[in-house]
Structure formats: C-alpha cells, structure tokens
N, C-alpha and C positions, 0 to 999 in steps of 0.2 A: 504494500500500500504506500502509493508516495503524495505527495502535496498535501495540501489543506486539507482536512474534512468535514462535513459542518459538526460531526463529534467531538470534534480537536475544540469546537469553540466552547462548547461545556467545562472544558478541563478551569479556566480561574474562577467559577461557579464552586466546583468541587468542593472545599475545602467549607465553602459559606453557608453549603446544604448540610441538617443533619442528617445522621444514619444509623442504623441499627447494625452494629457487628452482628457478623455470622458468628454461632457460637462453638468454640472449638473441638468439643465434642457433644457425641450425640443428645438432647435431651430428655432425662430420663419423662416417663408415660404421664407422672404426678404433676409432675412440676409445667410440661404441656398443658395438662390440664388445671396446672390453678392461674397459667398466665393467660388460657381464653379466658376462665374466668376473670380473671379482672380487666383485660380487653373490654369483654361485654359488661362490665360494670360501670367502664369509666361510659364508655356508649350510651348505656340508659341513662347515668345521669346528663350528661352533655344534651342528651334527648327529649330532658326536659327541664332544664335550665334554661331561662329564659334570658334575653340579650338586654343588658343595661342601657336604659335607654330610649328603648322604643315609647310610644304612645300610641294609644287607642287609634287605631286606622281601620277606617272598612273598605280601604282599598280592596280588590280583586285577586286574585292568589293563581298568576300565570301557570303555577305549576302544581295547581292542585290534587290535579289526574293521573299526577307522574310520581306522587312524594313519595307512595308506600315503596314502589321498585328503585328508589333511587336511596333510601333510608332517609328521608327527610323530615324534619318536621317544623313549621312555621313558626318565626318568633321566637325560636328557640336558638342554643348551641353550633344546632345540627339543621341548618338552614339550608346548605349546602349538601349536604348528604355527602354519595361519594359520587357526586357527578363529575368532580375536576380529576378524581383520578379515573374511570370511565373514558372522559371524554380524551382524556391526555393517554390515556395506553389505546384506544382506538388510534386516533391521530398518529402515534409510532408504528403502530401494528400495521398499516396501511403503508407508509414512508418503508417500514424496511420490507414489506414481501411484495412492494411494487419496487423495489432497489432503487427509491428516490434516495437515500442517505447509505451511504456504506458501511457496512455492519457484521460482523463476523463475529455472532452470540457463541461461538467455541472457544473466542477468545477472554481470559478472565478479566481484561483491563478494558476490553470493547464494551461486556456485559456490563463492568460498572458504570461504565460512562452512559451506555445506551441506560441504566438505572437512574442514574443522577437527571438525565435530561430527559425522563419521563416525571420524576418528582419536582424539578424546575416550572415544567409545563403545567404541570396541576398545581404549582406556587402562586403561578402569573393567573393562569382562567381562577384560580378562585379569589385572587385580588380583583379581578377584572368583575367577575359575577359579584362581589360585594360592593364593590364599586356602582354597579347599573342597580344592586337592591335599592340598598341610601338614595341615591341621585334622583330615582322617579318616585321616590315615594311611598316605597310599599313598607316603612316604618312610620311614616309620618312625613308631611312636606319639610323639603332641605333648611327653608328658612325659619321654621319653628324650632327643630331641631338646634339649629345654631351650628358651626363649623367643629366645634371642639367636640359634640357628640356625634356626629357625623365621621368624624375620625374614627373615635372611638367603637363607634358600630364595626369600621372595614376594619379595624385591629382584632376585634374579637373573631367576628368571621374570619377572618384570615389564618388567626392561632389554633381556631377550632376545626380547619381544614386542614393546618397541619398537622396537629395532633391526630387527625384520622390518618391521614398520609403514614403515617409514622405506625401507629399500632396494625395498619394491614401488612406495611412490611416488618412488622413483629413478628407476625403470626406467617407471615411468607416467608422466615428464614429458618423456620424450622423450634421456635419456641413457642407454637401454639399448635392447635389444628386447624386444617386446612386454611381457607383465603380470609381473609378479614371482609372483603367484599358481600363475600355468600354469607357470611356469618352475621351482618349488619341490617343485610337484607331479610336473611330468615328472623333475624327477632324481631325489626321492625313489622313485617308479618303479623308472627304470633303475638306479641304484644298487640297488634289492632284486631284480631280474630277474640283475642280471649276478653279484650274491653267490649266489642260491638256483642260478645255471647251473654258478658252478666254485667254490665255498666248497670251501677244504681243508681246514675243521672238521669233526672225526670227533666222530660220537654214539653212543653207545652204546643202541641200541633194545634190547638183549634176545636179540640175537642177534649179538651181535658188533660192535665201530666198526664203522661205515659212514658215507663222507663224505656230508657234507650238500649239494655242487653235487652236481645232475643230472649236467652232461658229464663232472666229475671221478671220480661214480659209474658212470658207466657206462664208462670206460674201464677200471675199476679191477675192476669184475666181470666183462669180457669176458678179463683178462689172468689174474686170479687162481681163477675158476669155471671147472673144467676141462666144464661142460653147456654150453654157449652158447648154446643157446635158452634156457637159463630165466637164463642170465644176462642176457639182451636182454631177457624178461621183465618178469625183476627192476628193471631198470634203469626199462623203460617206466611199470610199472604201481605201483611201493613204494608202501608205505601211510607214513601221518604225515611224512613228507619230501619233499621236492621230486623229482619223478620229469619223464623225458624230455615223455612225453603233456602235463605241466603245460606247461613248455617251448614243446612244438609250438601246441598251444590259445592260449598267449599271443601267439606271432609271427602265427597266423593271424588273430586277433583286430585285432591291430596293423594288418597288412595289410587287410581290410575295411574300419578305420574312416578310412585312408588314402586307398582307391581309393571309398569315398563319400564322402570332403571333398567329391572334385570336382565331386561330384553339385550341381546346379541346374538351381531350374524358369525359363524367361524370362516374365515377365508384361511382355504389353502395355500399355501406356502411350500413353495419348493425351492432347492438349491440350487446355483448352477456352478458352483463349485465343486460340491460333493455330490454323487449320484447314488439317490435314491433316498435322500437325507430329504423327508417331508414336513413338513408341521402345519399349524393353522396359529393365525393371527386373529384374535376377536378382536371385534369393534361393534361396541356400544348401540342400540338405537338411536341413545340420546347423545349421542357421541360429542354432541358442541353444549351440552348441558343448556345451563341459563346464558351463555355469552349473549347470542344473536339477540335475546329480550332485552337484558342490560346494557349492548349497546343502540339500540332502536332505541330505548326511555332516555338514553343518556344525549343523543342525537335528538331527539322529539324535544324534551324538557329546554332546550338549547334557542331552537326553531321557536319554539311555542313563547319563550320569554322577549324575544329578541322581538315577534310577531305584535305579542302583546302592547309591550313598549312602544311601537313606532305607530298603529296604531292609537292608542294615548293619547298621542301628540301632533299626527301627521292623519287625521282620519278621511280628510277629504282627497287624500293623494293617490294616483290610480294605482299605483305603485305598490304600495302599503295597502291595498285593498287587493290587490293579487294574491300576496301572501296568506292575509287572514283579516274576515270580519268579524271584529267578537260584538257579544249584544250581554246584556246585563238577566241573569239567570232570575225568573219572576220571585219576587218574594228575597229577595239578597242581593246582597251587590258581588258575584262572584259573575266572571263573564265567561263565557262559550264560545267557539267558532263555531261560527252559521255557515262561512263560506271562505273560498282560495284554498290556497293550496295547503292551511294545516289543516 
C-alpha cells in the first residue's frame, strides 16, 4: 500500500478517541456476565434520566415510529439511541465492500484505525443530531432556552452517545455477551412489552380512566363490567391503547422468529485439494439476523428527521414537499406523513 489513504487521516484522531482494551486473557463466564449486567444497568438508567434543561414542549417527535428499534427514548439520556453508531458502521460497511476506502481488516493496525474512524463518525453525526434536536426546537424554542442551556443540552447528548459508543465496544471485545446493539435493543423491547402488559397508569380516553397495561385492563373490566363478554371484548379489541390481541400477536410473533433461528440449509462442501474430502457448511435462515431492520430504522429515522425539519420551516417549497408532507395527528400535536417520498 503506498501514498495517502483516507485511513492514514484518522491516525492524529487516534490518541483523542477513547477505547476499550482488548482484555489479555480470556474472560472468565461470571465476570461476562456481571459486566452485561451493568452494561444494561447503566442503559436503563440513562433511559430514563431525563436531560437538564429541557421544558415542557408539544412539539412533534420526528422519530417516534423509529424509537423502540433504535433504543431510544425522548427527553431522556438516550435521545439518540444507537442511531450514530448504526448509521456510522452502515456508512463504513458500504465504503469498504464497495473499495471506496482501502482497507485490509486482516490487518491489526488497519482494523484499529478502520475502529477508530467508525467511532469518530458516530462522534461527529451525534454532535451533528444534537445539534439539529436544540436548534429546531424539539426541547423548547433556542431563545427561551438561552445559549448557555442550549450548550449544555448538545454536551449531555453528546457524552450520552459516547458513553453508548463505548459500552457496545465493551461488550464487542469480548467482556460481555454478545453486541451491545442487540442487547439495547432487546431490552428497550421488553421493557415497553412488559409496561404496555401491566402499566397501572390510568388514561382518561373519553370514556372514563382506563388503565393502560393490557393484563391490568382486562382484569379490571372482567371485575368491575357486570356484561363479560363485552368486557372480554373490550379488553381484547380497545382502540388507541394497548389491548390483549396486541399482546397475543406479539408473543406469537416472538415465538416464530425463535422456532426459525433454528432453521438451516446444509451446503455441500467439497475439496479441491484433497479428493474425496467432503463436508457441509450450514447457513442460517436468518442468516443476516436483525442487520437489514436496524439499518433500514437507522437510515429511515435519519430521512424522517431531516424531512420533518425542512418541512417546519420551508413548507411551501416544492422541494421539501417531495420528500415528505407531514399533517398534525387528530387529537395531539404528533405529525404523520401523508405524502413524498417518506
């Protein structure tokens, strides 16, 4: 390899990015297991630690659709979720198996650089994304706020983006289990499954509080609705709230994409070296796992903010109206696209 590379330009970065040592021997099982646990600990709470600062906004929440797959949660720590590292191992993954950048991952000083310039790149998009949160408004207008908490917003974002950065390659180097990604993802998940099944938050729809878990509503209509079919009804079918059928559809769901992990084709394998030396290579059904989802949400969530945004501000422009028209969701001020291209 001779001349310039754009790799080579990461190297005085280097030293300014933190990093997780590889640990020099193997991790014993326990000790794996108590560093996800506290992975997932500092998670939840970051998850729901709210950002100093903000103020009551009913702005519209561009990414509302996207939060669960992306680990996100509004107003919170974890604002960002893990869209900048997503977005920024996408953007690599593409540059080097299209040979836009030169890269030779057998190499051990390629592989850290090409590391370094993937955590650089999810430094920059999630100053950049904290940056466009503050600036349009989705904490509160810039000038209420005042410049000094406006800071302070993109500082918190920013540490809270590395601080994920940083614990997925904990858990990527061999001191935890598996990805930090999946792992953020699955609990943001289970965490909203197990609040939407027995939340003992009462809503007022219009018709009376009604608690918002499923299980906690339907025991609470079979007790207190002296009909009990339409309190089974009610229970299974409610509208705008989390109802049993949601429930069931989810476990079902769960269970298929469980009992198809197992699924694999065996491809034969022969040698052409040695003759008669055969085997078989399995491969997976779900051979790409969650990728292709997490980065479609990670790519959508990007579009959809950026859509939202210009929109906003620019709503008469035919331009900005190609992309996406949003309209304000009846009953809340949460917007929609009705039409373009998101």
């Amino acid at each position: 390899m001779s001349g310039l590379r754009f790799l080579d330009l990461v190297k005085p970065f280097t030293p300014l990015i933190p990093e997780i040592a590889v640990p020099e021997t193997k991790t014993p099982f326990q000790q794996r297991l108590i560093w996800t646990g506290v992975t997932l600990l500092i998670f939840l709470v970051m998850s729901q630690m709210p950002l100093y600062g903000i103020v009551s906004s009913d702005t519209s929440d561009p990414l509302y659709w996207l939060r669960m797959m992306m680990a996100s949660n509004r107003g919170t720590l974890m604002e960002l979720g893990i869209t900048p590292i997503i977005s920024s191992g996408m953007v690599f993954q593409l540059l080097a198996g299209t040979h836009l950048i030169d890269v030779n991952l057998d190499l051990k000083a390629d592989r850290e650089l090409y590391q370094t310039a993937q955590k650089l790149l999810a430094i920059i998009l999630s100053f950049g994304q904290a940056c466009v949160y503050v600036l349009t408004g989705l904490y509160g207008q810039p000038s209420d706020l005042g410049a000094g908490i406006c800071v302070l917003l993109v500082v918190q974002l920013l540490t809270a983006a590395l601080i994920v950065i940083l614990l997925d390659e904990l858990l990527q180097k061999g001191y935890g289990l598996g990805s930090g990604i999946s792992l953020f993802i699955a609990t943001n998940i289970c965490e909203s499954i197990v609040w939407k099944a027995f939340s003992p938050t009462t809503i007022n729809t219009g018709r009376g509080p009604e608690f918002e878990g499923a299980i906690i509503a339907l025991v609470h209509l079979l007790v207190t609705w002296p009909n009990k079919q339409l309190a089974l009804k009610e229970a299974f079918y409610r509208q705008n709230l989390p109802n049993v059928m949601n429930l069931i559809a989810t476990i079902a769901v769960f269970s298929a994409v469980i009992y198809l992990q197992g699924f694999r084709v065996e491809i034969p394998v022969k040698s052409s070296r040695q003759r008669g030396m055969r085997g078989s290579y399995p491969v997976r059904l779900f051979y790409t796992s969650n990728m292709p989802i997490m980065l479609q949400s990670a790519l959508s969530s990007n579009v959809f903010l950026v859509s939202q945004m210009l929109y906003s501000r620019f709503s008469d422009n035919l331009l900005v109206k190609m992309i996406g028209v949003w309209e304000a969701r009846e009953g809340s001020s949460q917007m929609l696209p009705i039409s373009g291209l998101v």
